[in-house]
N, CA, C and O of each residue as an XYZ file, in Angstrom:
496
protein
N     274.335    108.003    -15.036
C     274.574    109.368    -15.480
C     275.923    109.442    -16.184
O     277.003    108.946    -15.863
N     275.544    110.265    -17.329
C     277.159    110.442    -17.948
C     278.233    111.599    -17.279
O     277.685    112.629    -16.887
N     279.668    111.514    -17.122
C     280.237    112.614    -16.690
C     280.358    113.523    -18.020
O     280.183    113.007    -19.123
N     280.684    114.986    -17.867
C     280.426    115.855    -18.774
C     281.930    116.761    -18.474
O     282.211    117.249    -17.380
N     282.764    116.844    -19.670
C     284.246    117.675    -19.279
C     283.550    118.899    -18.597
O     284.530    119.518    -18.183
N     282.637    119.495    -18.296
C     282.024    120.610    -17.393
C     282.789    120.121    -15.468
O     283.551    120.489    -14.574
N     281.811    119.053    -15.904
C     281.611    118.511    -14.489
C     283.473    117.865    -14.043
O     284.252    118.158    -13.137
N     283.530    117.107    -14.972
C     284.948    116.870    -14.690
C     285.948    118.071    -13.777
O     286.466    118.080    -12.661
N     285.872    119.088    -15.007
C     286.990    120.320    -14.768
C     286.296    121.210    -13.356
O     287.014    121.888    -12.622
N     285.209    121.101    -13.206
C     284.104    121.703    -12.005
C     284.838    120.771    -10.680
O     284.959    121.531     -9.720
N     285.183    119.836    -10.463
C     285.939    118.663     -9.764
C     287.025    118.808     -9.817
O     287.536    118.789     -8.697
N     287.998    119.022    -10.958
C     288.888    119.191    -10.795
C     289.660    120.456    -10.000
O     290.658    120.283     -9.299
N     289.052    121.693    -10.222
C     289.001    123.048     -9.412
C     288.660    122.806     -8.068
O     289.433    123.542     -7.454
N     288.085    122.317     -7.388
C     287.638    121.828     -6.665
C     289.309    121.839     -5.079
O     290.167    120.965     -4.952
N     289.178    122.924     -4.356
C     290.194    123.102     -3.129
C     290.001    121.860     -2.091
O     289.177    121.845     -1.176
N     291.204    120.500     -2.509
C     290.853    119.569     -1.399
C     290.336    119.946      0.128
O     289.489    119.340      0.786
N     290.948    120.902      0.431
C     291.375    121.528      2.173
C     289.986    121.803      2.344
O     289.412    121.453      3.375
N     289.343    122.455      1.339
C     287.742    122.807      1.563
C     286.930    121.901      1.417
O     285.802    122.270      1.745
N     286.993    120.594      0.979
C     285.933    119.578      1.080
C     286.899    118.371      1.948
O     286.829    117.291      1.362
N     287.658    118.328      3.034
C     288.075    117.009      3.844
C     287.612    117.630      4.786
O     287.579    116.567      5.405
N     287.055    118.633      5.792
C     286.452    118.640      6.303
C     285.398    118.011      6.557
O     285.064    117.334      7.529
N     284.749    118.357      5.343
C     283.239    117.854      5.210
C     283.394    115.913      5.339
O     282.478    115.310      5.899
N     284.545    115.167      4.800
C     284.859    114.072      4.782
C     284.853    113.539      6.491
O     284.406    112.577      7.117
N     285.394    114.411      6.701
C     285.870    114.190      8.818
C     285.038    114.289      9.339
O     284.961    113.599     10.355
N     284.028    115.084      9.039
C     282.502    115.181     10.029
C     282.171    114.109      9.771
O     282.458    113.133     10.464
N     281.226    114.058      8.296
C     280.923    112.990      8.155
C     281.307    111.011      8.860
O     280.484    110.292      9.428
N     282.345    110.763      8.625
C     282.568    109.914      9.344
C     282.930    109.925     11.136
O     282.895    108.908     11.830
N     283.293    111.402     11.679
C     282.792    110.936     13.249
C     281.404    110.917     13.712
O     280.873    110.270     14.615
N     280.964    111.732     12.930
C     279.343    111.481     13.314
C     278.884    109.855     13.153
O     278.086    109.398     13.971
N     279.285    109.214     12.339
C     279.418    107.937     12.493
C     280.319    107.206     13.174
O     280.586    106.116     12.668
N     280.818    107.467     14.089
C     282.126    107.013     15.351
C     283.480    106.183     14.881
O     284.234    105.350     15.383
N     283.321    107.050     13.346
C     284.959    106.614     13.153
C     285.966    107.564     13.421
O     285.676    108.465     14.209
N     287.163    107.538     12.890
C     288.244    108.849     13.584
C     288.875    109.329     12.120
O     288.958    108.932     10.958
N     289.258    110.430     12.944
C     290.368    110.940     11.621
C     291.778    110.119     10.883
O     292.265    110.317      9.770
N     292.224    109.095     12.013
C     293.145    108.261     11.877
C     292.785    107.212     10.532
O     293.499    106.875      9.587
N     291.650    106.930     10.810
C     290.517    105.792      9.960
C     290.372    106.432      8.531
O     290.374    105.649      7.582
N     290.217    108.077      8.227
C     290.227    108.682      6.899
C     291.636    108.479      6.253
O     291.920    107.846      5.237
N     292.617    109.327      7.282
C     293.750    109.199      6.579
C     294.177    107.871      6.032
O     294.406    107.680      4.837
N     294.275    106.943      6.994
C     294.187    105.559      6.493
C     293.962    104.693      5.046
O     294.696    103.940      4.406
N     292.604    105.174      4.864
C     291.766    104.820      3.815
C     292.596    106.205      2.365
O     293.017    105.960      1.235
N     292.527    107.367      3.021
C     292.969    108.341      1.916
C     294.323    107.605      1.757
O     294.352    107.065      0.651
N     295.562    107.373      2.536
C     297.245    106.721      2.575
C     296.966    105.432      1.099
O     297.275    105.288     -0.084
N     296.374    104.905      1.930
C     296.219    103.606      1.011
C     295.791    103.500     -0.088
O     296.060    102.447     -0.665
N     294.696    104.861     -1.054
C     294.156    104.700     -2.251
C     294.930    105.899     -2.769
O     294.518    106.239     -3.878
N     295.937    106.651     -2.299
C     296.942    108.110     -2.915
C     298.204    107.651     -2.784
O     298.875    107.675     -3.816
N     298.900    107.088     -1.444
C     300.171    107.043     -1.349
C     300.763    108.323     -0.438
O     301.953    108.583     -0.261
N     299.611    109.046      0.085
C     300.087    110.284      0.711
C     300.130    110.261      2.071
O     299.009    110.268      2.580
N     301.139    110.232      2.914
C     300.936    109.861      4.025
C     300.509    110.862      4.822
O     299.952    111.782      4.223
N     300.652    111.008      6.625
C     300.181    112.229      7.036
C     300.722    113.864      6.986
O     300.210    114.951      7.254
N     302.081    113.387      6.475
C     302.635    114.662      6.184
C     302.431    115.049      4.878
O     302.155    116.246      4.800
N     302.457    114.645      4.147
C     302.021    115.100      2.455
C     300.253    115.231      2.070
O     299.575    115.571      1.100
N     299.997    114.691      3.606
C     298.551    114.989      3.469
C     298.052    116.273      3.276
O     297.337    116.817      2.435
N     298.801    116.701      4.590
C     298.802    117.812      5.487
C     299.782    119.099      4.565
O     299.512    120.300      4.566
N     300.590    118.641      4.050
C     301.289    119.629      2.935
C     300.069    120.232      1.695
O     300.040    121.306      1.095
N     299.159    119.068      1.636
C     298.414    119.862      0.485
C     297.506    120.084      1.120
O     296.661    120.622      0.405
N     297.240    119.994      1.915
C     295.657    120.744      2.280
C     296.283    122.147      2.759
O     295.527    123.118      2.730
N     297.344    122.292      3.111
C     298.392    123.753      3.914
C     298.499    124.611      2.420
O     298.299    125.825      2.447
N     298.819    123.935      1.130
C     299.015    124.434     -0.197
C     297.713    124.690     -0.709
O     297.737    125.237     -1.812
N     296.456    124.434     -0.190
C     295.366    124.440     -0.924
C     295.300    123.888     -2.361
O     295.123    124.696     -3.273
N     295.409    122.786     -2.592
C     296.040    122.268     -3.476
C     294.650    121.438     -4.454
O     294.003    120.559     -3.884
N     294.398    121.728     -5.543
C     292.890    121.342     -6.055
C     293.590    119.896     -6.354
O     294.676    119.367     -6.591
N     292.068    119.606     -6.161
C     291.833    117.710     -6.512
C     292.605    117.448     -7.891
O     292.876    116.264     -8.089
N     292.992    118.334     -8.849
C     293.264    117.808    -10.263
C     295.272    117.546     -9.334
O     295.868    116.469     -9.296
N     295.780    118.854     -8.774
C     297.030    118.764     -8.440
C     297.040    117.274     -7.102
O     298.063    116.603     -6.964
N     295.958    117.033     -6.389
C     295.580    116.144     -5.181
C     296.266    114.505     -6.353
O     297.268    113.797     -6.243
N     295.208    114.513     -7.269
C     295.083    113.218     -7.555
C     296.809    112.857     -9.110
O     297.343    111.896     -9.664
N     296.910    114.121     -9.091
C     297.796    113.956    -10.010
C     299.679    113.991     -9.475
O     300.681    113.806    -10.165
N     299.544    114.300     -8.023
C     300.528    114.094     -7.237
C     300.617    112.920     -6.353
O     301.567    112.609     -5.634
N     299.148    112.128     -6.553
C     299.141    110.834     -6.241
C     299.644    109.483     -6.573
O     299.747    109.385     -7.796
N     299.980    108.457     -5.985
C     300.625    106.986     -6.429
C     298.868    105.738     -6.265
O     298.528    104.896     -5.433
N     298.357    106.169     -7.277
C     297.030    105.056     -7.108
C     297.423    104.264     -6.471
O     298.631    104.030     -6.501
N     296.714    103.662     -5.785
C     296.589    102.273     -5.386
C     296.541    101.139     -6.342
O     295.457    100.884     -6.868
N     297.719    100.338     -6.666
C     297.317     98.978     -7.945
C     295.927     98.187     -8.006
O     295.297     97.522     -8.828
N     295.785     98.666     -6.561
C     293.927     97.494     -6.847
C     292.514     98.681     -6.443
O     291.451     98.410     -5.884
N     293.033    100.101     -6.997
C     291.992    101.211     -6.652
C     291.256    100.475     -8.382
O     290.730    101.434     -8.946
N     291.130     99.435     -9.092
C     290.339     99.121    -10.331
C     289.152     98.641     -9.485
O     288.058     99.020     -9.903
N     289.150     97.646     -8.033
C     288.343     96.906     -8.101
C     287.403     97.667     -7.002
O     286.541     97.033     -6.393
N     287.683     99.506     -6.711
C     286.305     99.723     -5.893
C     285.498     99.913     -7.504
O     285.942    100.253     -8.600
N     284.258     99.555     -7.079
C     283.376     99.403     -7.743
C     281.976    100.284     -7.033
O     282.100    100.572     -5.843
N     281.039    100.587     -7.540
C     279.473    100.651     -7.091
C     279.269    102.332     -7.649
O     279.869    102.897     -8.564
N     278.287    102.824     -6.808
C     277.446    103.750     -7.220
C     277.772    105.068     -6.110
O     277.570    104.911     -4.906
N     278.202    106.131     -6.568
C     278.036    107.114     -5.625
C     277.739    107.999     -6.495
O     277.924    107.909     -7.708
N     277.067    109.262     -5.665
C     276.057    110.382     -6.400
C     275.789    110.154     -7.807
O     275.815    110.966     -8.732
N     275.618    109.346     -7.811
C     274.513    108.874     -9.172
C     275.349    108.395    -10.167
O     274.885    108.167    -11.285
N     276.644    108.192     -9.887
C     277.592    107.568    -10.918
C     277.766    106.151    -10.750
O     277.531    105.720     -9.621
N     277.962    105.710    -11.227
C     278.492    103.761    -11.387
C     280.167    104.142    -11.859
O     280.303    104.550    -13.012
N     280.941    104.063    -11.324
C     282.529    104.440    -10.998
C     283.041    103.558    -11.989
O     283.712    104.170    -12.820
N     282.955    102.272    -12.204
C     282.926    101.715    -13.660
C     282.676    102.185    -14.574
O     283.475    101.950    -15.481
N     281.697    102.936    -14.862
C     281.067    103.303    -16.283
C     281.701    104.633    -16.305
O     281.114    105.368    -17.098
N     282.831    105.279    -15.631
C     282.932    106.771    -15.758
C     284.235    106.656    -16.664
O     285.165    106.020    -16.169
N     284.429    107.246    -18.053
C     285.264    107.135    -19.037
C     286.687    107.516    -18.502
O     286.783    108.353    -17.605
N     287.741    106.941    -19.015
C     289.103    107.454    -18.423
C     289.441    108.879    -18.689
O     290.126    109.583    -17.947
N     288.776    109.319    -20.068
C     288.847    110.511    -20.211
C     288.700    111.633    -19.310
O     289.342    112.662    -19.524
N     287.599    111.494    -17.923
C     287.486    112.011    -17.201
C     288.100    111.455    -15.475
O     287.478    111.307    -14.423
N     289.709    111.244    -15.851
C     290.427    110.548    -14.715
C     290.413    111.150    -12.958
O     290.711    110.447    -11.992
N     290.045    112.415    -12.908
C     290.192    113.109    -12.020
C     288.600    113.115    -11.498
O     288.496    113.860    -10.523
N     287.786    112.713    -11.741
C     286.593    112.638    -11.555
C     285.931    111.060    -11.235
O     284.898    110.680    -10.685
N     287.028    110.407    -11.844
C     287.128    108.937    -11.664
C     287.494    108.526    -10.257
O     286.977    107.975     -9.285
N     288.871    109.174    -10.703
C     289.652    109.091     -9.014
C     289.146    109.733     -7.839
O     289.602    109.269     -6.794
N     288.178    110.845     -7.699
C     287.095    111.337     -6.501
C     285.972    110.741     -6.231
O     285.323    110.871     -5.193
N     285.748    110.163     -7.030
C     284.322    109.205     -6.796
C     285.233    108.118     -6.489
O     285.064    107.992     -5.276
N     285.842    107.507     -6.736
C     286.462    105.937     -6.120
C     286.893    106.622     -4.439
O     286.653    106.051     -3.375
N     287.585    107.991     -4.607
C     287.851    108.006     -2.787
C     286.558    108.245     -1.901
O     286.207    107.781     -0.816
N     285.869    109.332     -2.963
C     284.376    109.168     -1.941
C     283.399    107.838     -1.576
O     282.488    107.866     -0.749
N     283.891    106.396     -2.571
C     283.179    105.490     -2.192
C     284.292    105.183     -1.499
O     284.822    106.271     -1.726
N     285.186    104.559     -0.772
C     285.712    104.438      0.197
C     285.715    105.127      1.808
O     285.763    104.538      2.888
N     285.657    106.342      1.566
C     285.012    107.176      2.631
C     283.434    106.923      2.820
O     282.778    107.166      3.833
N     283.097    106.522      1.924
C     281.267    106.245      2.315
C     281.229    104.867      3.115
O     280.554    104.735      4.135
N     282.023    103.834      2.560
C     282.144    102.561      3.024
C     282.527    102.923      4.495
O     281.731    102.575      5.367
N     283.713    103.613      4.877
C     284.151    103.591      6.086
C     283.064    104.434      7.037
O     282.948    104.081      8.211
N     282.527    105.186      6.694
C     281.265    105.702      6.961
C     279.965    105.032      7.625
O     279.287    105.314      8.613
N     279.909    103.968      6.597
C     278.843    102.866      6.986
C     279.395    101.889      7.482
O     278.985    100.821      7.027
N     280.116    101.825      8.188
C     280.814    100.916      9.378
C     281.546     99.631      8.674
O     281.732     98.696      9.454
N     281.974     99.438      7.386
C     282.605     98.512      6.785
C     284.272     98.153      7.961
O     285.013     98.897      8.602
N     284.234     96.902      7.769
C     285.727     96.791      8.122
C     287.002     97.302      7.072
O     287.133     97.213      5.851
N     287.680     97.750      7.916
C     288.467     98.290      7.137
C     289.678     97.147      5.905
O     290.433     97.373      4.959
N     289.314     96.191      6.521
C     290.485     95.286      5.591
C     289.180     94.907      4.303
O     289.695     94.806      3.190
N     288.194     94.772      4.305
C     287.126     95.093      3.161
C     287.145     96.318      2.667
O     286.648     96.404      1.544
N     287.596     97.401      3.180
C     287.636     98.930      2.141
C     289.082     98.393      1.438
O     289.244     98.300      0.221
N     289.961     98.105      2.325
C     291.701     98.323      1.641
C     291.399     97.162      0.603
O     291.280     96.017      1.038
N     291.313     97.335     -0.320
C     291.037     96.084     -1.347
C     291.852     94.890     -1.693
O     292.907     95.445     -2.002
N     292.080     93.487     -1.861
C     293.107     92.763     -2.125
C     292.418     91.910     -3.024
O     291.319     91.360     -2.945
N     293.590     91.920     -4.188
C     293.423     90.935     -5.121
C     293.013     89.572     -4.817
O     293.398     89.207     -3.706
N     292.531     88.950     -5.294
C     292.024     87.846     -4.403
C     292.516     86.477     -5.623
O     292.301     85.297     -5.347
C-alpha cells in the first residue's frame, strides 16, 4: 500500500497519550509489562521515563512525539509489514508515518514474545 500526505498528516495529529494506552494493553494481555514498552519506546526515541511521561502529560501529537525524538542509529534495519505497509517501501517524504510504523513493529514484536535483545537491533 502506498502512504498518502492524507494519511501521513491523519498520523501525524494523532494525541500520543491517546493511543499508548492501547500499546500497554495490548502487550500485558500478552504477559509483558509496561517496563518492557518503555524499554523498547527508550531505545528507538531516546526518551526516557520522564520525558516519556512529560509528553503524554503535554498531550503531545506523534508529529511533536517523533520530532522531539533522537532515532535510534540502527531504527534503518526494523524492517517487515505492519497494517498493510512494508516500512521499507514507505517514502521519506512521509517521515512521521515512517517512524510510527517502525515503533508499532517493535511493539508488535514485543507483543509476540520476541526476545528483547532481537527487538533492540545491532549492527551486525
Amino acid at each position: 500500500m502506498k502512504v498518502t500526505t492524507e494519511k501521513n498528516d491523519q498520523v501525524a495529529n494523532l494525541i500520543f497519550a491517546s493511543i499508548y494506552p492501547h500499546y500497554l494493553n495490548r502487550l500485558e494481555k500478552n504477559g509483558r509489562t509496561k517496563e518492557e514498552l518503555n524499554q523498547v519506546i527508550e531505545w528507538f526515541t531516546g526518551f526516557d521515563q520522564d520525558a516519556l511521561q512529560a509528553l503524554i502529560d503535554d498531550k503531545a501529537t506523534f508529529a511533536t512525539f517523533f520530532e522531539r525524538a533522537k532515532i535510534h542509529p540502527n531504527a534503518h534495519l526494523i524492517k517487515g509489514v505492519v497494517c498493510g505497509y512494508r516500512i521499507e517501501e514507505i517514502e521519506d517524504e512521509f517521515e512521521v508515518y515512517k517512524q510510527c510504523r517502525r515503533m508499532e513493529k517493535l511493539i508488535d514484536e514485543l507483543a509476540r514474545g520476541r526476545k528483547m535483545e532481537k527487538i533492540l537491533r545491532q549492527e551486525k
